[in-house]
MITORLUM-170079 format. One record per residue (C-alpha): x, y, z; residue number from 0; residue in three letters. Coordinates in nm, 2 decimals. Example, Ala and Ser with C-alpha at 12.3 -4.5 7.8 and 13.67 -1.06 7.14 Angstrom:
% residues 2
((1.23; -0.45; 0.78); 0; ALA);
((1.37; -0.11; 0.71); 1; SER);
END
This chain:
% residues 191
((-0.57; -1.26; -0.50); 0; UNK);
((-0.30; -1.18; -0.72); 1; UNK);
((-0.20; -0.87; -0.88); 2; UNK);
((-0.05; -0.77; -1.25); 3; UNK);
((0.25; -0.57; -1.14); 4; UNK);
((0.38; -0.52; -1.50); 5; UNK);
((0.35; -0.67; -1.86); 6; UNK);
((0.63; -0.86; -2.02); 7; UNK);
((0.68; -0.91; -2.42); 8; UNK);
((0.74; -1.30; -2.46); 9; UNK);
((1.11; -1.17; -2.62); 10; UNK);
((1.12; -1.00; -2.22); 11; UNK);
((1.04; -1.30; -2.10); 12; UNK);
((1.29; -1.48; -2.28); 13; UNK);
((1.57; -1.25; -2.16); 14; UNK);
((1.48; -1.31; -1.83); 15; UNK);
((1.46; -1.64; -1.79); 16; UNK);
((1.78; -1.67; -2.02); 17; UNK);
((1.98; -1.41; -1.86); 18; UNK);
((1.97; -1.47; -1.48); 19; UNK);
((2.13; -1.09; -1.43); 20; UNK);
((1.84; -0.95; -1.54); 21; UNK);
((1.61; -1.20; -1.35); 22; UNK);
((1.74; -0.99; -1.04); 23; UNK);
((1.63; -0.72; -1.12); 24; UNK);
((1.27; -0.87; -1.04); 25; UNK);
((1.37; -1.08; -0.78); 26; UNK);
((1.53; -1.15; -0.48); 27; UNK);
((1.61; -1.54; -0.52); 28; UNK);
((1.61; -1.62; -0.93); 29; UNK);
((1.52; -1.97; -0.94); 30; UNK);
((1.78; -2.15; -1.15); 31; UNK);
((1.61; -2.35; -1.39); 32; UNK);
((1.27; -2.33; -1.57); 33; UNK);
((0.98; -2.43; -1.35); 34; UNK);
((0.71; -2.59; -1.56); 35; UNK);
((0.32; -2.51; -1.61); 36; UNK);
((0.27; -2.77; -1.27); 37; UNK);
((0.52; -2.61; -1.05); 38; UNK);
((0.51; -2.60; -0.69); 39; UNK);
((0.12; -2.54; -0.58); 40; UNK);
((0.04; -2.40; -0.93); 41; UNK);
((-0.16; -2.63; -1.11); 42; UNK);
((-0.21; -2.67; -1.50); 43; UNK);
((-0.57; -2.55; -1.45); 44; UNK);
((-0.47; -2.27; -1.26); 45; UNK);
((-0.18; -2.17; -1.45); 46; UNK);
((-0.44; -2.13; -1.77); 47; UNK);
((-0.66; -1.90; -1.60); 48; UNK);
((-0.33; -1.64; -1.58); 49; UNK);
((-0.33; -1.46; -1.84); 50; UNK);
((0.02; -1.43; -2.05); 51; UNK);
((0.30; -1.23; -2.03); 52; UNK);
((0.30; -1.06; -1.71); 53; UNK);
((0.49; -1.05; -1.36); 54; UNK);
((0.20; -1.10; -1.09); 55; UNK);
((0.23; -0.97; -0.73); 56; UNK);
((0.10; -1.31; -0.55); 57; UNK);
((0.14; -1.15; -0.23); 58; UNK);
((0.14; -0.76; -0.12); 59; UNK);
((0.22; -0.78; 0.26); 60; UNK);
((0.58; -0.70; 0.39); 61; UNK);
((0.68; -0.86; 0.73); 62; UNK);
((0.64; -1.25; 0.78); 63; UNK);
((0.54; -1.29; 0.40); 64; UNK);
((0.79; -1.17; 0.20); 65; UNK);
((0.65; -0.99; -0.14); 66; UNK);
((0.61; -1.33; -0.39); 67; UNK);
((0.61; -1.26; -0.75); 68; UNK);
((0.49; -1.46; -1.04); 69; UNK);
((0.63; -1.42; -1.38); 70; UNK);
((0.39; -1.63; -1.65); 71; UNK);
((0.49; -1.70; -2.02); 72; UNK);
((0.42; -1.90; -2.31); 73; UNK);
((0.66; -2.05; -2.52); 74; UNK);
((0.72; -2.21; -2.85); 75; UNK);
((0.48; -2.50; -2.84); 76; UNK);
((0.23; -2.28; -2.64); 77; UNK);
((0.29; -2.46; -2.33); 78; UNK);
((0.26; -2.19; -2.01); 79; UNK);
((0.55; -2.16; -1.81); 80; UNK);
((0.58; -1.96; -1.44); 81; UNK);
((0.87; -1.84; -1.24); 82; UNK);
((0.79; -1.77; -0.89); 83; UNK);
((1.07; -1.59; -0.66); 84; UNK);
((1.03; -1.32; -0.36); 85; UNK);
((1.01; -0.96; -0.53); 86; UNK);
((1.27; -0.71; -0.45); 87; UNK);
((1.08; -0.40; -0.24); 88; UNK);
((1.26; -0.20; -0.50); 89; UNK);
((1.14; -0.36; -0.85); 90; UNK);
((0.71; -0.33; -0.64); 91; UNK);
((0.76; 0.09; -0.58); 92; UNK);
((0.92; 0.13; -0.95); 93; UNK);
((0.54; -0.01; -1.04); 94; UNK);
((0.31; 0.16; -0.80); 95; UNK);
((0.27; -0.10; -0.54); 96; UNK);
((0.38; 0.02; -0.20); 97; UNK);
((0.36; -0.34; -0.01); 98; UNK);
((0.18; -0.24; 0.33); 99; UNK);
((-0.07; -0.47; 0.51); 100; UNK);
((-0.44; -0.36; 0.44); 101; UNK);
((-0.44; -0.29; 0.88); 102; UNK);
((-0.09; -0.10; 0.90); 103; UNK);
((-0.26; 0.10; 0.56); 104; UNK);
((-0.55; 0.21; 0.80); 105; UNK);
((-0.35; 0.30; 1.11); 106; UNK);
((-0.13; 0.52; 0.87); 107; UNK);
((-0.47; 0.66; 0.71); 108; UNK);
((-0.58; 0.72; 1.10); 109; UNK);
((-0.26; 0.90; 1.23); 110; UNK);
((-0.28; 1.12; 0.91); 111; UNK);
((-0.59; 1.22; 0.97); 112; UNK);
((-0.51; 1.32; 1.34); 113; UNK);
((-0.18; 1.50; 1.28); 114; UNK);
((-0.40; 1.69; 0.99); 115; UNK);
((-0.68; 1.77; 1.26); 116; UNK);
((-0.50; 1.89; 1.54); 117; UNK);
((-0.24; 2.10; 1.24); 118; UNK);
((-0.61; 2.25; 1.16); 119; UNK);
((-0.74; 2.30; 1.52); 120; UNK);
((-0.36; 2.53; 1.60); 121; UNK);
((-0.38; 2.69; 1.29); 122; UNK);
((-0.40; 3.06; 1.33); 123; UNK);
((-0.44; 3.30; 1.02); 124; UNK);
((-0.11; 3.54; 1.12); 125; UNK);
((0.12; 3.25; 1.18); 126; UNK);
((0.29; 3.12; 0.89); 127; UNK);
((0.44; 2.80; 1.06); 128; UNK);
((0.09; 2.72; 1.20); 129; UNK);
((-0.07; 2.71; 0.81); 130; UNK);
((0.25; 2.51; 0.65); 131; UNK);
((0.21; 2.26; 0.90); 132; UNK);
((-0.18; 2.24; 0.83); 133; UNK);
((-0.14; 2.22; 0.44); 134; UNK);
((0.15; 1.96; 0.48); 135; UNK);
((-0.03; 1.74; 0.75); 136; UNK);
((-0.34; 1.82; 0.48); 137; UNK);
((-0.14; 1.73; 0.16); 138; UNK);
((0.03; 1.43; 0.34); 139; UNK);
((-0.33; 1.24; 0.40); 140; UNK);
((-0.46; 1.37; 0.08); 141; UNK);
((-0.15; 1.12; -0.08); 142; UNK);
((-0.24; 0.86; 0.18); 143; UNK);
((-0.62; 0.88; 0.08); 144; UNK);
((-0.56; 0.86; -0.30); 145; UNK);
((-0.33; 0.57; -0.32); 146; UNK);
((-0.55; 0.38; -0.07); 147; UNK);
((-0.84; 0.44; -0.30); 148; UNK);
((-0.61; 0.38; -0.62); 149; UNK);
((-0.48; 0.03; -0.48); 150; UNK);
((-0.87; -0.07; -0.40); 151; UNK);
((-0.79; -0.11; -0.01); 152; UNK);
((-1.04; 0.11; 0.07); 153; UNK);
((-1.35; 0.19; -0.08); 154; UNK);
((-1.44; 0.63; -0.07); 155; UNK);
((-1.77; 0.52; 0.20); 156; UNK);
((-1.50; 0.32; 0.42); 157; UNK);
((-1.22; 0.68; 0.40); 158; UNK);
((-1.52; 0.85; 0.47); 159; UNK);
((-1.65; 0.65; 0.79); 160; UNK);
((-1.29; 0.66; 0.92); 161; UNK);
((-1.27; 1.00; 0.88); 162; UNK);
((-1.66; 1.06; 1.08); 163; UNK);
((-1.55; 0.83; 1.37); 164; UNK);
((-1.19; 1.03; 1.41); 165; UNK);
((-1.35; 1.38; 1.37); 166; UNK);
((-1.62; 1.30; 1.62); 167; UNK);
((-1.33; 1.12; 1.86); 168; UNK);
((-1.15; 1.46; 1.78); 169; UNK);
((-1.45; 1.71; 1.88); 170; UNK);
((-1.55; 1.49; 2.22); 171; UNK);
((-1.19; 1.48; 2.38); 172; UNK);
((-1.19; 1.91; 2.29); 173; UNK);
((-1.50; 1.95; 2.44); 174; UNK);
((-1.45; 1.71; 2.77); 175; UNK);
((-1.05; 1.93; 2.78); 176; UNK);
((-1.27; 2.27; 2.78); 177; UNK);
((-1.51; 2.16; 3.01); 178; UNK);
((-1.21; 2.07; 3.25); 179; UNK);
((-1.08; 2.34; 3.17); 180; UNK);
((-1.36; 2.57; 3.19); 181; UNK);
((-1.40; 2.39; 3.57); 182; UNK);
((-1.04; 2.50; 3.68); 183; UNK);
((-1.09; 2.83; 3.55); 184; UNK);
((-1.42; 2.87; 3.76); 185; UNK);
((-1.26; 2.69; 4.10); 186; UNK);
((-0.95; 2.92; 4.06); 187; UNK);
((-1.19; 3.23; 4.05); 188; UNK);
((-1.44; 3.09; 4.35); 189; UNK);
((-1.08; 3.04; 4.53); 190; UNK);
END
């Protein structure tokens, strides 16, 4: 599953490969010397089904597996060539990607959508404070949701069942707190 961070001109890709200063500003660890169309676990085949000219995100997770990027080329005798090399966090957010594991992308999507439904539930009309926290908590999950959607990690039916299953969580545990409530209200009164 690999990714097209950014295009390259072949005159780009020359530079780059010539000119290992700029090669770091891709990467973390430049590899030193041309790596030919078979390299590592890249095969000819492969290699001709990537399309020219472009730096590839091989990999999107942070943690155990560092970002891997792919730069592909063609040269003079229209032979492909590929640089692989671990992608600086830096060089992925200057081109959109935000590197976060599909799961730790839903648990941020969840706690979003909590913080924005307990901002909504202590909202209160004359309390300024109250409705800047809801709009920020609102306009924090609102980015959250888009990028999701814009990255393809989610589709809008999958945001949506999310959002269901955390409202309904929501509504049950404010119900079963009034009911207790409601019963220490009634045993203080009987008392």
């Amino acid at each position: 599953m690999m990714k097209k961070v950014t295009s390259l001109s072949n005159d780009q890709f020359k530079i780059l490969i010539a000119d290992k200063r700029e090669l770091k500003k891709f990467m973390k660890h430049p590899q030193n010397e041309k790596i030919e169309a078979d390299w590592a676990n890249i095969s000819e085949k492969q290699l001709q089904d990537i399309p020219s000219g472009a730096v590839y995100l091989t990999q999107s997770a942070l943690g155990e597996e560092k970002p891997q990027v792919l730069l592909v080329s063609t040269d003079e005798k229209g032979q492909k060539q590929a640089y692989k090399s671990e992608a600086t966090i830096d060089f992925l957010r200057s081109h959109g990607v935000n590197p976060v594991l599909e799961k730790d992308r839903e648990m941020q999507l969840k706690t979003s959508y909590l913080t924005f439904l307990q901002a909504h539930e202590k909202e209160k009309p004359q309390d300024i404070d109250s409705m800047l926290a809801r709009v920020n908590a609102e306009n924090n999950y609102v980015m959250l949701k888009s990028s999701a959607l814009k990255e393809k990690q989610f589709t809008p039916d999958q945001l949506k069942g999310i959002e269901n299953e955390l409202s309904h969580q929501f509504q049950a545990r404010k119900q079963a707190q009034e009911k207790d409530q409601y019963q220490e209200n009634y045993k203080q009164e009987v008392l």
